[in-house]
C-alpha positions in Angstrom: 86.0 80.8 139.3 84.6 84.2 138.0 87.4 87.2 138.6 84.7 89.8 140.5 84.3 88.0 143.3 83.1 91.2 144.9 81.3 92.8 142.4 80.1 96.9 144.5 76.6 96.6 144.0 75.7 96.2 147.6 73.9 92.6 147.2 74.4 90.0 150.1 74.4 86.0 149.0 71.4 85.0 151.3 73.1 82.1 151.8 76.2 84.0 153.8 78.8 81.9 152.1 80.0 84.2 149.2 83.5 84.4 151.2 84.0 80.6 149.8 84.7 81.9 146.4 88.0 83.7 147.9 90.6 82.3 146.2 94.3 80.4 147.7 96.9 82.7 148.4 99.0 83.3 145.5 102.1 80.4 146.2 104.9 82.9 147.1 102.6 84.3 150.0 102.8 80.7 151.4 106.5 81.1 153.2 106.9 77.4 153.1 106.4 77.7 149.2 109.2 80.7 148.5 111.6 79.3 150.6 111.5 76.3 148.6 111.4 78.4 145.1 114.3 81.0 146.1 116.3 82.1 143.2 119.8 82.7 144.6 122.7 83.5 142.9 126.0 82.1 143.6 127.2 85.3 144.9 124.7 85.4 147.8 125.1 82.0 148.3 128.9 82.2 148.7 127.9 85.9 151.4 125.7 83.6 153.6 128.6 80.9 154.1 130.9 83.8 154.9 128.9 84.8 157.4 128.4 81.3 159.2 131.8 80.2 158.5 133.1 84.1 160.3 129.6 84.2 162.8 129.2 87.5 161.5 126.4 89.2 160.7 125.1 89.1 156.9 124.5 92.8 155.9 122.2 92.5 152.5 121.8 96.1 150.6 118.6 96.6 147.8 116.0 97.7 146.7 112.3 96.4 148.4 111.0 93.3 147.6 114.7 91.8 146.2 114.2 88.8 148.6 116.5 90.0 151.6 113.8 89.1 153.6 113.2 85.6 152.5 116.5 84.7 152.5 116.6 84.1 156.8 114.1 81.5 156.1 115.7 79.8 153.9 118.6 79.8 156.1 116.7 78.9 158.6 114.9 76.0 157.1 118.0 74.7 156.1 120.1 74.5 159.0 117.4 73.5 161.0 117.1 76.8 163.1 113.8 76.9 164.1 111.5 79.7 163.5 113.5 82.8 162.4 112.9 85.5 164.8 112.1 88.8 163.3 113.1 92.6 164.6 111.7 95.2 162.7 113.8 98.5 163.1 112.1 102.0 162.7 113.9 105.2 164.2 112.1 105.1 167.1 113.9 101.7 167.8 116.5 101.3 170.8 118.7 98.7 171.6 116.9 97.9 174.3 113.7 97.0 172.3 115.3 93.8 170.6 116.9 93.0 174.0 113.5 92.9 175.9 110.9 94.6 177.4 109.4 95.0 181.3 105.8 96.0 181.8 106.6 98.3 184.8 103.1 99.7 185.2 101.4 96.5 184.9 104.1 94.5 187.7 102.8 98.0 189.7 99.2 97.6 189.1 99.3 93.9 190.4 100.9 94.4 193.1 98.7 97.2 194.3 95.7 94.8 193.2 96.6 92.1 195.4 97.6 92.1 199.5 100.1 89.8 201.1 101.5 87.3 199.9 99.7 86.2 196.9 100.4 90.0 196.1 104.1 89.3 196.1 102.9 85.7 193.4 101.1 87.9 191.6 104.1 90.8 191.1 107.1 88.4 190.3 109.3 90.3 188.3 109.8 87.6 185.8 106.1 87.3 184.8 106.5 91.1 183.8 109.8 90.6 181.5 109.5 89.6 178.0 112.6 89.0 175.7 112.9 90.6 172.3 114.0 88.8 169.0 117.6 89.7 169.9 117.2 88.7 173.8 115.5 85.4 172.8 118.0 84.4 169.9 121.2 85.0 172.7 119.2 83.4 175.8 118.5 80.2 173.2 120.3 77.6 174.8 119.0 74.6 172.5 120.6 75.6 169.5 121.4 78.6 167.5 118.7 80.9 166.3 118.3 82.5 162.6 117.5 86.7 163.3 116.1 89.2 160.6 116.9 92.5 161.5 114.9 94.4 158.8 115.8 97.9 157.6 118.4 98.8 159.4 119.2 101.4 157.9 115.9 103.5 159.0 117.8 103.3 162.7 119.0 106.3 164.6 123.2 106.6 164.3 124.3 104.8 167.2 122.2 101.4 167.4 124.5 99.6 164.4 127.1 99.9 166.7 125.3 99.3 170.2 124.1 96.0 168.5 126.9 94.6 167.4 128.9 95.2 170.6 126.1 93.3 172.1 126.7 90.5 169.7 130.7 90.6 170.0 130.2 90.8 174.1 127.4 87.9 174.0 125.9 88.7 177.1 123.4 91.5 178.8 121.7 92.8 182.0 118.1 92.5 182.6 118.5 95.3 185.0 115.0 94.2 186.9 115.7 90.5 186.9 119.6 91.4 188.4 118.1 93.7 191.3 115.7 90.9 192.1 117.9 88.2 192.3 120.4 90.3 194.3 117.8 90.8 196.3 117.2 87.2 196.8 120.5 86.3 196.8 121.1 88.1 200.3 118.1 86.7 201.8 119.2 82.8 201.1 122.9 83.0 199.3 121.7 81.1 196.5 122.3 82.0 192.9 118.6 83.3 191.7 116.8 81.5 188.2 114.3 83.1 186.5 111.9 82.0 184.0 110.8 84.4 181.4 109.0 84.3 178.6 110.7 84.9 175.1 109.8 86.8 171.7 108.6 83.4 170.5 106.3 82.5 173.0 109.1 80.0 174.6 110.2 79.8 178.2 113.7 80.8 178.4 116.0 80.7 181.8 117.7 83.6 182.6 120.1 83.3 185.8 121.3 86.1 188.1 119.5 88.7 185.4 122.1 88.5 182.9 121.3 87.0 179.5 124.3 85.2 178.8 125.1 83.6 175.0 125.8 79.8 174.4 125.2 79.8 170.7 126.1 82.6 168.2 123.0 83.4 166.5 122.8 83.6 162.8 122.3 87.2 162.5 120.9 88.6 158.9 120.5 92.6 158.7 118.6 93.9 155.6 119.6 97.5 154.1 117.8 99.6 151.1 120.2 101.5 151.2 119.0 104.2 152.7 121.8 105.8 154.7 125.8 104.8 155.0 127.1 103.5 157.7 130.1 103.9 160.1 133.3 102.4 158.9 133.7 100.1 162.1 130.3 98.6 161.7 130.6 97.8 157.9 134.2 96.3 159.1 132.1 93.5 161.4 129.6 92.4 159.0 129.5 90.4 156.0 128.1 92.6 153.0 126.2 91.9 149.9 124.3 93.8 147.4 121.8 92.5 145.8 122.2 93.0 142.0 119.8 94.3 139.9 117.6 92.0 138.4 118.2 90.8 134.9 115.7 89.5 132.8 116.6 85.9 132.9 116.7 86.0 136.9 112.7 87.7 136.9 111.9 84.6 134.1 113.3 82.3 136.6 111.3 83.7 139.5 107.9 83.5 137.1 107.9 80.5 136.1 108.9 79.2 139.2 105.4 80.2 140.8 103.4 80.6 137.7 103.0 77.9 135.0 101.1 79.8 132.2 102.7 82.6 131.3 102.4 82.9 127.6 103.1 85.4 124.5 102.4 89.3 125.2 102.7 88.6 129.3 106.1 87.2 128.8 106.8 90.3 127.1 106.4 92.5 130.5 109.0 90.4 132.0 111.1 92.2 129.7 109.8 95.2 130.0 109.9 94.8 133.8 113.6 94.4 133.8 114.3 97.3 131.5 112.9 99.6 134.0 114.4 98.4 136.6 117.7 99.2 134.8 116.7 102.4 134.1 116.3 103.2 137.4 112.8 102.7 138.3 111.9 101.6 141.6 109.9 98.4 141.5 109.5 95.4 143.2 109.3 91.8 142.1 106.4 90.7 143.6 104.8 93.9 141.5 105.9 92.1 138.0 104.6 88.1 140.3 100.9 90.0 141.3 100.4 91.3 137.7 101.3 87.9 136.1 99.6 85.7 138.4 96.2 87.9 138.0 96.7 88.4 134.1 97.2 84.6 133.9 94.2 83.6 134.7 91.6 82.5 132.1 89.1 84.5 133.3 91.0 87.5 133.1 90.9 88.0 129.4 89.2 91.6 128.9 91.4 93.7 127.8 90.2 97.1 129.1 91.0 94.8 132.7 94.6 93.8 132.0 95.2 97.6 131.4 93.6 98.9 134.8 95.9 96.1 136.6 98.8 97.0 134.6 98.2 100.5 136.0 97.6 99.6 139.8 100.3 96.6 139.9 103.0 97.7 138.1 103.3 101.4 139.1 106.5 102.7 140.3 107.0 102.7 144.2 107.5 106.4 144.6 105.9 107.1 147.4 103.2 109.7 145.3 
């Protein structure tokens, strides 16, 4: 396979099949693949047991692209969890956001759309209610769900705590599902179901509006360490920090996705962990892309292996 597949000179393959010389995914894109090929050191390995021995949730602290995020799937896959569900926190991000979310407008709009009583069918409440990660992984009465909350840390001040007095209570309102089924309830006396539709796709029953917990979900929270936190939230969460790298955990991670990694590109696994302890801010899949590419027996001009050393291995400083 020739390394410029795309080659900038504005020449179509008549045959419109040129996109079958795009190459697999490197393996570690494949989750299935880096869940199986985790490096994990006994340290985290003896944090994540903490955490499911306690039910607490795992607090992991480092730089990007140290594996926090992989590690819920491998937790996941392990235990038999299911598909991890996955909350992304920015500092726009409420509580209320991984708890669920109701399409007010759009419950308005059909009901003003339709008349009678298929107007009332086409505005039940429940249709308009959708669970978030955290919602889902509490309403999950099957078994226990695996939840990444990711970056953390970029949240305003008081959702840490908000969320873990969520976790510790096990239980919260849907305030439109619980003034629906009170409403029922006076009608007809009996207790009101509702069916709503979790972050996963998945049906989920909620009853009298409140989101109630029968198993402790497997929370995991990732941190780079961007901001400290409270005292009492630290106190209810299991913490790790990932180490550094060392060189002979980034040889470990190579060859575990890439087989032919020979003389002078060995060497930059050794560079690679030098800057790291001096500081630098890079990420492992940086030192993985440039391997993987320079690897490659078509990838053998020099003046190449130096651009791609220059675009893959740059420092993440944001300039």
């Amino acid at each position: 396979m020739t390394w410029r597949i795309f080659t900038g000179d504005g020449r179509s393959d008549p045959t419109g099949r040129a996109w079958e010389a795009l190459p697999e995914p490197p393996p570690w894109r494949w989750r299935e693949v880096a869940i199986t090929r985790f490096v994990i050191s006994d340290g985290l390995r003896d944090a994540v047991n903490a955490a499911l021995h306690l039910r607490r949730p795992l607090l992991l602290t480092g730089a990007p692209g140290s594996g926090k995020s992989t590690l819920v799937s491998l937790v996941a896959a392990e235990l038999g969890l299911g598909e991890p569900l996955n909350w992304h926190i920015t500092s726009r991000t409420t509580l209320i956001d991984g708890l669920f979310q109701y399409d007010a407008l759009g419950r308005l709009h059909a009901s003003q759309s339709a008349a009678g009583a298929d107007g009332d069918d086409a505005a039940r409440v429940e249709d308009y209610v959708t669970l978030g990660p955290l919602g889902t992984a509490l309403a999950s009465r099957l078994k226990p769900r695996a939840v990444l909350i990711d970056e953390i840390d970029k949240s305003d001040f008081d959702l840490p705590g908000d969320l873990l007095n969520v976790l510790e209570e096990g239980e919260f309102d849907v305030p439109p599902l619980v003034r629906d089924a009170r409403g029922a309830r006076r009608r007809d006396g009996e207790a009101v179901v509702h069916e709503v539709r979790g972050s996963d796709r998945a049906t989920y029953t909620v009853e009298g509006g409140v989101v109630r917990r029968t198993h402790w979900p497997v929370i995991v929270m990732t941190s780079n360490g961007a901001r400290t936190f409270p005292p009492p939230f630290l106190r209810r969460c299991v913490r790790f920090e990932m180490p550094t790298p060392q060189q002979g955990f980034l040889t470990s991670v190579v060859d575990g996705y890439i087989d032919n990694v020979k003389g002078k590109d060995r060497k930059k696994i050794e560079e690679f962990a030098q800057r790291l302890l001096a500081g630098e801010q890079l990420a492992i899949d940086q030192l993985l892309n440039y391997l993987y590419l320079v690897s490659k027996e078509n990838v053998t001009d020099a003046t190449t292996r130096e651009r791609l050393e220059r675009t893959l291995l740059e420092e993440l400083s944001g300039q």
